[in-house]
Steps between C-alpha positions, in 0.01 A plus 500: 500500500817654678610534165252653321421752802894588457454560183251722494633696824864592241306518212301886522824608662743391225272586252455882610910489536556354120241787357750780698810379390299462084388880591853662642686274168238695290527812606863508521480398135229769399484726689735879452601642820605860329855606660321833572272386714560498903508220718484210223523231773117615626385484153575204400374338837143703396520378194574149627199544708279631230583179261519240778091630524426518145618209445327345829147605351569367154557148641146572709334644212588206311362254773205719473504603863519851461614749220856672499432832584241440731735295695796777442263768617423287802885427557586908508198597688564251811867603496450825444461670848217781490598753745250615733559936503346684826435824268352334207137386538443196228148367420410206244177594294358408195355715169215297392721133435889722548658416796719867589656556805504869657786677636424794756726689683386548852641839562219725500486744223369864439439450149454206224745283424653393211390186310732220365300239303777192489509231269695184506755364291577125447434418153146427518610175633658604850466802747252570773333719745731334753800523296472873448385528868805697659614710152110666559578547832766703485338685245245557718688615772781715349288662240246560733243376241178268505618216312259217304687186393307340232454062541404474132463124378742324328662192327391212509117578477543800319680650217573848397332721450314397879757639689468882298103491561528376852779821590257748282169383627648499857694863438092637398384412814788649670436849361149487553518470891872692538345761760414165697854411603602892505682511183560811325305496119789699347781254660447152359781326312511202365814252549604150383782323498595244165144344381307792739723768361356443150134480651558802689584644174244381286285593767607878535449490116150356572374777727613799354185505278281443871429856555231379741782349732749673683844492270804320533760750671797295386654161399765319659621189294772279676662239169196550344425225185319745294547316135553108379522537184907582416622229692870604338562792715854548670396427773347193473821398295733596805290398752360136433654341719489728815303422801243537570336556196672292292356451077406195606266595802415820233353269225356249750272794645408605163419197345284402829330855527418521136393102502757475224638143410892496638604423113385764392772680699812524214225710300426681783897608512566541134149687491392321226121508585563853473351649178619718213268763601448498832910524534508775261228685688653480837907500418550846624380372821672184538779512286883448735592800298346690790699372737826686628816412350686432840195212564614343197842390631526107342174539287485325166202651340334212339201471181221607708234418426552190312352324248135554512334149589118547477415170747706619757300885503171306445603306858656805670347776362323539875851682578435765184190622691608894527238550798737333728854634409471793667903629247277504233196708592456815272699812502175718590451214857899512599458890484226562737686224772586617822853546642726150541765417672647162276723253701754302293786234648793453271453120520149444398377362161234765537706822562492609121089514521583801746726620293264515159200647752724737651571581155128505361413713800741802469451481124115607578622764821400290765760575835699180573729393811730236405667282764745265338677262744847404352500180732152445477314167400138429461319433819758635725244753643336209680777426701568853656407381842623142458808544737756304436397466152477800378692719256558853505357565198163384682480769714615760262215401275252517763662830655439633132140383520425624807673869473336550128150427683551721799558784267188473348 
């Protein structure tokens, strides 16, 4: 009995200690710390941190305790330390079945604020209300705006596109009752950052044909994934192996959110379920010949798309659905968008969709503020206030967020 009761005391503990030393061997085999990038010593111990949980919440989703990212989410929102601000005011409510959560300065004011309707990144798969708790905060309180954070449901109960209707059924409401919370009709912008940058584009799109709702005053998109379709981009080429958002954690997201089979994924990156026609419709749009020269630094242009194989469009073609890749809308929608301000980091596999919307927006006259961050990597907004571990180019995103909004 000794025995056995030894044995199980050293077993958890040896276990959990075999899994870190698997994760760090993996990621130091993997993983691309970019010799650009400052402090590599902190990202490789987030990144560390980041696997060691991934790979935590496979093992439990396997034992059927829990799923992955419900267990991730959980992980990052308990260690994740929400601060409490003394001039922000924040209130948990619910649009119909939406949890939001409300962010009020408590400064009195003379005159309506403006709004910031905030959604989420994560993938579909991670992210949360608390998650995004102290980035809305200090939107609140230095743009001096009302700000609604958007809880929209997620992976692994729902699929896309959930999470879009959630954030547009829940932005409705919102403009319906603005003069409730004080916010100025003419002020509202809507911001995202990765997964809720696209919905806060598709939703600006949306609106702009509401003429019975106050309008969208501009669009703030922080790494925005705004296309899946060319999957052969530079920058998913340069970046694939660059935490956070590594190809691997990319495709993983997208197979889950589109409740795509993982081997379907090599079709996926050729973009072989993409068709004759639909490629040579939308080319000009997602072509790499739109991208900069001086992002193309190590690019080998590959046969994109290739071969056409008609099972794999028959069991993707959910991701050729035009209503919800907001790149491709129609010349006659991108004109009539508001102002944007695009956010891009240097290392993200997503920083060439800003590029080809930055692109598609100019093209139709629309006014466009670019912030690029040289050391920049996806997700590094969320750690602006995580002191030790953040990064410079953390705050300098969110300093860029923050003065574009005041301006407005």
């Amino acid at each position: 009995m000794n025995v056995l009761g030894l044995v199980l005391l050293v077993a958890p503990p040896t276990f959990l200690l075999g899994l870190l030393v698997w994760v760090v061997f993996k990621h130091f085999l993997t993983a691309e710390v970019p010799s650009t990038l400052k402090h590599p010593v902190k990202i490789r111990f987030l990144h560390c941190s980041v696997l060691y949980a991934i790979a935590l919440g496979n093992i439990l989703e396997k034992l059927r305790i829990c799923s992955m990212n419900l267990f991730v989410c959980f992980a990052h929102d308990v260690l994740a330390t929400k601060h409490k601000d003394p001039q922000v005011m924040v209130t948990n409510l619910r649009f119909g079945t939406i949890p939001v959560r409300l962010f009020q300065p408590k400064t009195a004011s003379c005159s309506p604020r403006k709004g910031i309707v905030f959604y989420h990144g994560g993938g579909g798969m991670f992210g949360s209300l608390d998650s995004y708790h102290n980035l809305c905060t200090c939107l609140a309180r230095e743009t001096d705006s009302v700000v609604l954070s958007v809880g929209y449901r997620k992976l692994p109960d729902y699929c896309y596109p959930v999470m879009y209707q959630d954030c547009l059924n829940a932005t409705l409401y919102f403009l319906k009752i603005l003069r409730e919370y004080g916010v100025d009709s003419s002020r509202v912008v809507a911001c995202g950052e990765s997964l809720g940058a696209g919905i806060a584009a598709k939703i600006t799109q949306v609106l702009i044909d509401r003429r019975d709702l106050p309008q969208i005053r501009a669009q703030v998109m922080i790494c925005p994934a705004l296309q899946i379709i060319n999957l052969q981009l530079p920058s998913f080429q340069q970046n694939k192996n660059t935490p956070f958002l590594t190809l691997d954690v990319f495709m993983t997201c997208l197979c889950k959110c589109g409740a795509i089979h993982p081997s379907w994924q090599d079709a996926l990156m050729t973009g072989s379920f993409v068709s004759p026609d639909f490629w040579k419709k939308y080319k000009k749009w997602l072509s790499s010949d739109n991208i900069p020269s001086k992002f193309k630094k190590h690019y080998q242009e590959p046969q994109f798309p290739g071969p056409f194989n008609e099972t794999a469009y028959l069991e993707t073609k959910q991701l050729l659905d035009v209503e919800h890749i907001p790149l491709l809308a129609a010349d006659e929608v991108i004109a009539q968008l508001p102002e944007a301000l695009l956010v891009s980091c240097e290392m993200d596999v997503l920083r060439d969709d800003t590029l080809l919307y930055k692109k598609r927006l100019e093209d139709q006259g629309v006014p466009v503020t670019w912030y690029h961050a040289e050391d920049g990597f996806h997700g590094c907004i969320l750690l602006f206030d995580k002191k030790p571990l953040s990064f410079p180019c953390s705050q300098n995103v969110m300093n860029a967020v923050v003065s574009y909004i005041k301006g407005i």
